[in-house]
C-alpha positions as CSV (number, residue, x, y, z in Angstrom):
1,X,7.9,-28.8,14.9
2,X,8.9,-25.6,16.5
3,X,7.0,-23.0,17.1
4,X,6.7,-19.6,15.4
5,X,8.2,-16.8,17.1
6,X,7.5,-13.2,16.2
7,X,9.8,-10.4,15.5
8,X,10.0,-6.8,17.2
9,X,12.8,-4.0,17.4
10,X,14.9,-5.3,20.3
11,X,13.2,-1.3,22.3
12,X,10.1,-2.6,21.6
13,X,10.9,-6.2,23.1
14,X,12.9,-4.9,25.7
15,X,9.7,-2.8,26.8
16,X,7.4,-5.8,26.9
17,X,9.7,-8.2,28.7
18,X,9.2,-5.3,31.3
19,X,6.0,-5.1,31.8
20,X,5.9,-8.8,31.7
21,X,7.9,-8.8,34.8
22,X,6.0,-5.7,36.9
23,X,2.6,-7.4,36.1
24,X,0.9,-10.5,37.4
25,X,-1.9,-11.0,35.0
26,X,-0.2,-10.6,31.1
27,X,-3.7,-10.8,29.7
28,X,-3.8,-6.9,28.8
29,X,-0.3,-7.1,27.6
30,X,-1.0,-10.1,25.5
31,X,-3.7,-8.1,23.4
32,X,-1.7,-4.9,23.1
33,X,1.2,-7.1,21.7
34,X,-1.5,-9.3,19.1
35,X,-2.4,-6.0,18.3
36,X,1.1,-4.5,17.3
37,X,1.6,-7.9,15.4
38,X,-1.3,-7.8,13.6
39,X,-2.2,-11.8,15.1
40,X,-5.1,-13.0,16.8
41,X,-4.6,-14.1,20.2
42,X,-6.9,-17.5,20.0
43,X,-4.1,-18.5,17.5
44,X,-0.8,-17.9,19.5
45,X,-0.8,-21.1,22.1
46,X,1.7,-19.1,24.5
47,X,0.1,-16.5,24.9
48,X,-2.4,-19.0,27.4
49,X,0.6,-19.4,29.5
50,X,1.9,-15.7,29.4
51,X,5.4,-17.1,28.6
52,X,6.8,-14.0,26.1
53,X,10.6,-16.1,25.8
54,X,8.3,-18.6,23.8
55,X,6.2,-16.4,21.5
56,X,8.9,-13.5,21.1
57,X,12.2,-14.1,19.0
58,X,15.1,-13.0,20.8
59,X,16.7,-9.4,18.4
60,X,19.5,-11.3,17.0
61,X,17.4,-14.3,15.8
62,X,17.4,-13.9,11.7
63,X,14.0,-12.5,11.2
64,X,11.5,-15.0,9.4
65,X,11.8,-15.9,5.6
66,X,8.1,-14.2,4.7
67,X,10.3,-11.8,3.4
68,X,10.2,-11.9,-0.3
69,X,13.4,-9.6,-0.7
70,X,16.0,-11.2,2.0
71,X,16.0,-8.0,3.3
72,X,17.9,-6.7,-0.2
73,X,17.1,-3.6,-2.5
74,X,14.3,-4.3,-4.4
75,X,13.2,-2.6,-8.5
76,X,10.1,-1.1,-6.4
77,X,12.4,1.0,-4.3
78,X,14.9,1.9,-7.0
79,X,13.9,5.8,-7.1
80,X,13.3,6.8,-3.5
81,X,16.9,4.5,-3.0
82,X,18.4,7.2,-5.9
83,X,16.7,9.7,-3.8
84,X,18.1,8.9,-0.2
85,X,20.4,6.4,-0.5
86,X,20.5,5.6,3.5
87,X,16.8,4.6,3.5
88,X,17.0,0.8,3.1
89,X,19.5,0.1,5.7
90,X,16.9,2.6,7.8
91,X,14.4,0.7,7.4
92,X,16.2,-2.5,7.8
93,X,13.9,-5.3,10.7
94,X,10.9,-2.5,11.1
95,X,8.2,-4.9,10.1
96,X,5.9,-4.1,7.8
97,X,2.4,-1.4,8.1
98,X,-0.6,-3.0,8.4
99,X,-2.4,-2.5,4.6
100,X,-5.5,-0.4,4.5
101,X,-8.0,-1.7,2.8
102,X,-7.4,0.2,-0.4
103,X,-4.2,-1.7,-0.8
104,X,-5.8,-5.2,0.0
105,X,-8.0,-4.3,-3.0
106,X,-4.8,-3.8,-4.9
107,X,-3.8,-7.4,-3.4
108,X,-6.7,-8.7,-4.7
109,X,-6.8,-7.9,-8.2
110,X,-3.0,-8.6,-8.4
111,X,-3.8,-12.1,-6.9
112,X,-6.5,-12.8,-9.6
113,X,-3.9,-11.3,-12.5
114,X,-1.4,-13.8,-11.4
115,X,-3.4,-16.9,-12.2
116,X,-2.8,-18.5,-15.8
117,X,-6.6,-18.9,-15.7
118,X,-8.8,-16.2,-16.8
119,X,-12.2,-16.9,-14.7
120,X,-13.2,-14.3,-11.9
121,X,-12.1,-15.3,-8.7
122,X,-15.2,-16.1,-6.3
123,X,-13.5,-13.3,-3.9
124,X,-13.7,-10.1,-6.6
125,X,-16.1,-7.7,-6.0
126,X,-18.1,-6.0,-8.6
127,X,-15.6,-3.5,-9.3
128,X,-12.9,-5.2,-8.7
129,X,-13.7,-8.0,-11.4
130,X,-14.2,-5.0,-13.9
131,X,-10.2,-3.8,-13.0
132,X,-9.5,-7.7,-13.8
133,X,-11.0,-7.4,-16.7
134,X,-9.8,-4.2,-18.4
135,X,-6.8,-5.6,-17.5
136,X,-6.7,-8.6,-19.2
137,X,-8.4,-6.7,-22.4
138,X,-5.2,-4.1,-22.5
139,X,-2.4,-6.7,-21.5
140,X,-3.7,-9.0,-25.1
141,X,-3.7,-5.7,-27.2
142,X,-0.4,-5.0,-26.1
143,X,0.8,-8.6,-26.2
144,X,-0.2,-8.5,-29.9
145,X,0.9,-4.5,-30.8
146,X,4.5,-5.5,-29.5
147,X,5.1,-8.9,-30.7
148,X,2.9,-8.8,-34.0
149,X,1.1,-11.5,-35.7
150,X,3.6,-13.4,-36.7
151,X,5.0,-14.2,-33.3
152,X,5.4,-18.3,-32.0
153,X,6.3,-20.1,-29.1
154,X,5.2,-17.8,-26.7
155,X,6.2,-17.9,-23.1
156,X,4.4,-15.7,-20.5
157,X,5.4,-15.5,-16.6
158,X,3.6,-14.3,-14.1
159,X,4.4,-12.8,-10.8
160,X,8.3,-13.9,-11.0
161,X,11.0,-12.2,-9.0
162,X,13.7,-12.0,-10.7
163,X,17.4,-11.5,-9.1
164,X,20.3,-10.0,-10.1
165,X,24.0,-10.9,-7.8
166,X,27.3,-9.5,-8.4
167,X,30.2,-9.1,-6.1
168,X,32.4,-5.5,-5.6
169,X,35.1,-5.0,-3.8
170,X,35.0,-8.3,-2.0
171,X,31.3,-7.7,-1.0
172,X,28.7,-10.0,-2.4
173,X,25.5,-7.7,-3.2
174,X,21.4,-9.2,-4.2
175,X,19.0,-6.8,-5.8
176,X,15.4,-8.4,-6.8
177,X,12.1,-7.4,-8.4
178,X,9.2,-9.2,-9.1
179,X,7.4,-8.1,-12.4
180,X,4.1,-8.7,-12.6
181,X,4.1,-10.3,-15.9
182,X,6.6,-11.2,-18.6
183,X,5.8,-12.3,-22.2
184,X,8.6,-13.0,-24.2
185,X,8.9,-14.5,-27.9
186,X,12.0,-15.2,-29.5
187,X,14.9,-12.7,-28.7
188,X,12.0,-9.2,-27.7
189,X,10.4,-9.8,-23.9
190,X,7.8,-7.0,-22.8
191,X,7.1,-6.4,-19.0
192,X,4.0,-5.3,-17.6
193,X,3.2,-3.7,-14.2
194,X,-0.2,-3.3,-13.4
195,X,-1.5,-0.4,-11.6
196,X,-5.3,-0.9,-10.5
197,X,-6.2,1.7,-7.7
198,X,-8.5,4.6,-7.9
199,X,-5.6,6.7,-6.5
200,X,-2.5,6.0,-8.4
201,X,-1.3,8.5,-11.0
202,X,-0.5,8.3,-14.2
203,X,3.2,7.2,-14.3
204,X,5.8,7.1,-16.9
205,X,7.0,4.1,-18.1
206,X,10.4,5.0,-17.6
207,X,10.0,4.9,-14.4
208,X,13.2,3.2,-12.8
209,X,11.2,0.7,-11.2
210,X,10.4,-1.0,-14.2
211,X,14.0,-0.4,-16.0
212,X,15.3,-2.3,-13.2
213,X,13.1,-5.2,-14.2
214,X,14.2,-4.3,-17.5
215,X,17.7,-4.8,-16.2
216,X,16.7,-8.1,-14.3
217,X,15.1,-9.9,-16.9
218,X,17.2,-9.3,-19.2
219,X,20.2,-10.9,-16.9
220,X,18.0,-14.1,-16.4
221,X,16.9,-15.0,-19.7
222,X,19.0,-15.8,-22.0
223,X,19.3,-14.1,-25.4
224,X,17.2,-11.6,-25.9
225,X,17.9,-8.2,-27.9
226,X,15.2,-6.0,-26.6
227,X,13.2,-5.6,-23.5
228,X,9.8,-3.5,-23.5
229,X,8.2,-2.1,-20.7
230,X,4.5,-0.6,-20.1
231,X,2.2,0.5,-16.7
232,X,-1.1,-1.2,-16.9
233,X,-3.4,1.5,-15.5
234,X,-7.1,1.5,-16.6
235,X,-8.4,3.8,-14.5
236,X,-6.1,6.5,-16.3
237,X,-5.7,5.1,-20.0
238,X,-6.6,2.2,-22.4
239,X,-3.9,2.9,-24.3
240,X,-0.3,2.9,-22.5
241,X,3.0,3.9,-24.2
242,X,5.3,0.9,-24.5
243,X,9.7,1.6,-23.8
244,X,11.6,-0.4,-25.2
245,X,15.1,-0.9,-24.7
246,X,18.1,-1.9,-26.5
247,X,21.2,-4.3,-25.3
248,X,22.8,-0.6,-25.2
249,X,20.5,0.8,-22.9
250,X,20.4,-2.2,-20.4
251,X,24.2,-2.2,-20.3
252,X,23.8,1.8,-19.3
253,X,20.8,1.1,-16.9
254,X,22.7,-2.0,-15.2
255,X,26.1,0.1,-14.5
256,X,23.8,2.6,-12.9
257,X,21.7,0.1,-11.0
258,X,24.5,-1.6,-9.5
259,X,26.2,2.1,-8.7
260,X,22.9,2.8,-6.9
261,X,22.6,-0.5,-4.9
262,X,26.2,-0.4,-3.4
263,X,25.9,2.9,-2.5
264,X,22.3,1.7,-0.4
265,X,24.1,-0.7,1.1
266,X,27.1,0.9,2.6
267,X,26.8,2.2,5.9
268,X,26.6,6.0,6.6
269,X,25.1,6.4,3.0
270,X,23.8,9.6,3.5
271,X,20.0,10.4,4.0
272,X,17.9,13.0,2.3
273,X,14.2,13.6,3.4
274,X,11.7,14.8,0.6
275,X,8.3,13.8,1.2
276,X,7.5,13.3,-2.4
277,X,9.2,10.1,-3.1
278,X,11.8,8.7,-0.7
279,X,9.6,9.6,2.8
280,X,6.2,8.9,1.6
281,X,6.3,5.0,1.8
282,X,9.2,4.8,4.1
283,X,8.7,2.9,7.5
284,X,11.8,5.0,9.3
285,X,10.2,8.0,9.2
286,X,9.3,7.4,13.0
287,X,13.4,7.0,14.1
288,X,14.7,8.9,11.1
289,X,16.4,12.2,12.3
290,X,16.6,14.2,8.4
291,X,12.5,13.3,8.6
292,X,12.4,15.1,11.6
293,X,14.5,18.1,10.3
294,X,12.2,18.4,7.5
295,X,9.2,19.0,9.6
296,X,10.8,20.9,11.7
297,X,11.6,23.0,8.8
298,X,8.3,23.5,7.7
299,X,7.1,25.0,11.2
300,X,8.8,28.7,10.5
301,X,6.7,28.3,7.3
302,X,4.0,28.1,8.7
303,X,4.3,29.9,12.3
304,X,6.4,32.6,11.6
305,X,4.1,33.9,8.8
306,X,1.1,33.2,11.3
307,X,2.6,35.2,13.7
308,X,3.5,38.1,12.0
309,X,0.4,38.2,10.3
310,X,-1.4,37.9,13.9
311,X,-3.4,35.5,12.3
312,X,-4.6,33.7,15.8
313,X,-4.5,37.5,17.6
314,X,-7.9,38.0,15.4
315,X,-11.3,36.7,15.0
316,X,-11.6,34.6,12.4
317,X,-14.4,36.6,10.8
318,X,-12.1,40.0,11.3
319,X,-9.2,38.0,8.6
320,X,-8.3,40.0,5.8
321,X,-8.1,37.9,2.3
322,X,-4.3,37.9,2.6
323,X,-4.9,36.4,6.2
324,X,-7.7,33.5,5.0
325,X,-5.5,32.7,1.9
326,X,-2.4,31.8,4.7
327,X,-4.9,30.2,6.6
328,X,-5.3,27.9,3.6
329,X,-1.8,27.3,3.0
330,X,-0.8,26.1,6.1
331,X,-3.6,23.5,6.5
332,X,-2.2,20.8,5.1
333,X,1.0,20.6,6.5
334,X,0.0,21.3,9.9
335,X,-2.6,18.0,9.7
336,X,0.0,15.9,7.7
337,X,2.5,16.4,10.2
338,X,0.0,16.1,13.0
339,X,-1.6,13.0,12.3
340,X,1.6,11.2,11.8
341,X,2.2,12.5,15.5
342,X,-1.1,11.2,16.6
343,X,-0.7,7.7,14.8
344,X,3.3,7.3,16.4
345,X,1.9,8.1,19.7
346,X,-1.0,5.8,19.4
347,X,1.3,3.0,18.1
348,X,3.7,3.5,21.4
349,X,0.7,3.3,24.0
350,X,-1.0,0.5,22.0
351,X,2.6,-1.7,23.0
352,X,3.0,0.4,26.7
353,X,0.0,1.8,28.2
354,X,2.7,3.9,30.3
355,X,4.6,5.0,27.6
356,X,3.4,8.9,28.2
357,X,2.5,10.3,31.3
358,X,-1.2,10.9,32.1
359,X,-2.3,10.2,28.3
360,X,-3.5,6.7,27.3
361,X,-6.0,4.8,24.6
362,X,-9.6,5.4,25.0
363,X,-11.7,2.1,24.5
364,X,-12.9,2.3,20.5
365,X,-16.3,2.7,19.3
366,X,-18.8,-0.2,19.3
367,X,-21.4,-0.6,16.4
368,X,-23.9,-3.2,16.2
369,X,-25.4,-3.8,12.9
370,X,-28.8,-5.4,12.2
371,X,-26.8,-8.5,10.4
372,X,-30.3,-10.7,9.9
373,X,-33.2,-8.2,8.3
374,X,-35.2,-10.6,7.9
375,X,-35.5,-11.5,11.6
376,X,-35.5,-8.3,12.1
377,X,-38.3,-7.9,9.7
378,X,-40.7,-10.8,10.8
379,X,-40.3,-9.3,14.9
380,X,-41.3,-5.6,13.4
381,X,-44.2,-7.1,11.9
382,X,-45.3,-9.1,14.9
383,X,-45.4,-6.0,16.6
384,X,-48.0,-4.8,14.0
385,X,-45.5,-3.0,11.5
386,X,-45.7,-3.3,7.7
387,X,-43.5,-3.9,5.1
388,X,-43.4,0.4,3.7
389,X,-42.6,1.5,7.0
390,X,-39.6,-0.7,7.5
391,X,-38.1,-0.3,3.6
392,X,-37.8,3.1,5.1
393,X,-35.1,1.8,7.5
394,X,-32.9,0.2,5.0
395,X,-30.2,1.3,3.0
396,X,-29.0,-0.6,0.4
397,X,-25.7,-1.5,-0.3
398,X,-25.0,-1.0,-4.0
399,X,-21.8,-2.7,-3.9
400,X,-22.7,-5.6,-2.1
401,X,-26.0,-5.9,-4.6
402,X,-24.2,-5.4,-7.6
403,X,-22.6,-8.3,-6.8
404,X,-25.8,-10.3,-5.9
405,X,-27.0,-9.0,-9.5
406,X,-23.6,-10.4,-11.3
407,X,-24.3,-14.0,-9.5
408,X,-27.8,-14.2,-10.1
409,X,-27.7,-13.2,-14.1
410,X,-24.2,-14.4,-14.9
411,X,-23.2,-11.1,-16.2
412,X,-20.2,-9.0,-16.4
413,X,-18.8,-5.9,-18.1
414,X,-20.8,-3.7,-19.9
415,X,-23.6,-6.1,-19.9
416,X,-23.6,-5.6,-16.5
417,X,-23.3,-2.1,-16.8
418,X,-26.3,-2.8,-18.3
419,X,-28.7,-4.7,-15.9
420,X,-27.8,-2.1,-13.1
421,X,-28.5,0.8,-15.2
422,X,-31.9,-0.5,-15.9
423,X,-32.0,-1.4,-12.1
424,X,-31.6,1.8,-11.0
425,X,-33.1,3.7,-13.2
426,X,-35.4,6.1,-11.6
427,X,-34.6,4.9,-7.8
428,X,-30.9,6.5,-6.6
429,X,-30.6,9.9,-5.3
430,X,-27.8,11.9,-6.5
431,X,-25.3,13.0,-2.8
432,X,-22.6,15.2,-3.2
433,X,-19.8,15.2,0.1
434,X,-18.7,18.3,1.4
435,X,-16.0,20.1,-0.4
436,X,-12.4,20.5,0.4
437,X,-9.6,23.2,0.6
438,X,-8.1,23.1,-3.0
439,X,-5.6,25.7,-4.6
440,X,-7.2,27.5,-7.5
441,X,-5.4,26.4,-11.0
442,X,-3.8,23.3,-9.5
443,X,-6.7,20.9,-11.7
């Protein structure tokens, strides 16, 4: 069986082979590269031997096939494509961003959504499960609204990505997207896209996302008459809007979908930044010179009114209102832009400690958590300690016990709602963070 090999931009290859070459020991260099990759180093057998030609594909080796898409246009990149059409081939072999954990919660629930079967996964937390179900609960009431009573012969498909081809001007083109769920009964198919986090907005389901799926599904299965299409969000309504569209509409949306994925996947498509939409998720931002243009943009916004205000030529407690209100205004685009700076810098010294002169990666921060209490407990009472006095050292974990509280009385939803009302009541102290910069009006 031969071995896996793993992917970089040929710089950021060409950088490590050198470094392989000026050092004896690769040991330092192994861990800066597992880091980049995201791999452990326990699991990557070459990395014993220090040989990089065995563990790093050479540039023009085809890149792996965990790539869902191909490396095609895809329905969830259909309006920051519109946007900037130059993006996708941008961003084409820049691997992936490491997902926060926000977005593995996102994984998560998705994961548990895609299952036919309805039981909690043993990995959903509290919270998590309750997403799952609310869910669940709006994706039937829909089900039902849209189809009616009457409907047979149901057919539901989950997490399916569905692919449209068609050839123009001699060139063969893919564009895919993977919906979520489909039901479909007789000639009428709805789609659903589930959005779970705590920070998405509420989005219209005309987003073009979901009329590409639309679009798709409607090219795969045969003879339907209508497609509808609704956002799943229960953190912002229990009661989404379906769209439905007719064979007209599809025809309309497919001549522009097509229009819009040739024109992403000619060469020299031009590229227009906007931080909105087309920049926010885009992984060229680091190489892409209109990204660069629009920050650079932004800094006579923010330092020539700085400067002719003299705002840094006076004490801060000397500012006049007009002077504390710029002060405001220029916050967040000054941090935006420079923590972008700080995490491209940090990304370049984590794969080339001598990437920038007399600057490097200070060691992280090391925490070490009591992980056994109760050990910790039975040696603090040895020592003549009592039980009162080491309560006072511990901080519970709501999440972690709400969960403990779901296992142990087999409850869920609002009856567990229940049980930790009663559970707390009387013992939680209301905490309030520190407040934030925010525009007056703007809520």
């Amino acid at each position: 069986m031969s071995k896996q090999k793993y992917h970089l931009e040929p710089a950021e290859l060409t950088a490590i082979l050198k470094l392989f070459e000026a050092q004896q020991n690769p040991s330092s260099i192994w861990q800066s590269v597992c880091k980049r990759l995201n791999c452990r180093m326990d699991t990557i057998e070459d990395a014993k031997s220090g040989n990089p030609h065995e563990f790093l594909a050479e540039p023009n080796v085809p890149a792996p096939s965990s790539d869902v898409r191909r490396g095609h246009t895809s329905a969830s990149n259909a309006e920051a494509d519109l946007r900037c059409p130059g993006r996708h081939l941008a961003q084409a072999g820049i691997p992936e961003p490491v997902k926060g954990e926000d977005a593995m919660t996102g994984t998560r629930i998705h994961a548990a959504l895609a299952g036919e079967d309805t039981s909690f996964p043993a990995s959903l937390s509290v919270s998590e499960r309750e997403s799952f179900d609310a869910c669940r609960e709006i994706e039937k009431k829909l089900v039902d609204s849209f189809f009616g009573p009457a409907a047979s012969r149901m057919v539901v498909k989950r997490h399916v990505r569905y692919w449209g081809k068609f050839e123009a001007n001699g060139v063969q083109y893919e564009h895919s997207g993977e919906a979520d769920v489909v039901w479909r009964a007789g000639d009428k198919a709805l789609i659903l896209d589930f959005k779970v986090l705590a920070g998405d907005v509420a989005e219209n389901p005309r987003n073009m996302q979901l009329r590409d799926l639309a679009c798709l599904v409607y090219g795969n299965v045969p003879l339907l008459e209508s497609v509808g299409v609704a956002i799943v969000q229960p953190l912002v309504t229990h009661s989404p809007v379906v769209c439905q569209y007719s064979i007209a509409d599809l025809k309309q949306a497919e001549t522009e979908m097509v229009a819009r994925v040739i024109l992403s996947n000619t060469p020299g498509s031009p590229r227009v930044a906007d931080e909105a939409v087309q920049c926010k998720h885009c992984k060229a931002k680091a190489t892409c010179v209109e990204y660069s243009r629009l920050g650079a943009s932004r800094i006579p916004v923010v330092a020539e009114p700085v400067q002719q205000a003299l705002l840094f030529q006076v004490a801060m407690a000397n500012w006049t209102k007009e002077q504390r209100a710029l002060a405001c205004s220029i916050v967040p685009i000054a941090v935006k832009r420079l923590e972008e700076i700080k995490e491209y810098l940090k990304g370049l010294l984590s794969l080339d400690p001598s990437a920038i002169p007399g600057w490097g990666l200070s060691d992280g921060r090391v925490s070490k958590p009591v992980v056994n209490p109760q050990v910790c407990f039975d040696r603090f009472a040895a020592l003549g300690g009592k039980l009162p006095d080491f309560l006072e050292c511990i901080d519970v974990v709501k999440g972690r016990l709400e969960e403990k509280v779901s296992k142990v009385t087999d409850s869920k939803g609002k009856a567990l709602k229940t049980q930790l009302t009663a559970l707390y009541e009387g013992i939680t102290e209301e905490k309030r963070s520190q407040p934030s910069l925010e525009r007056v009006g703007e809520k």
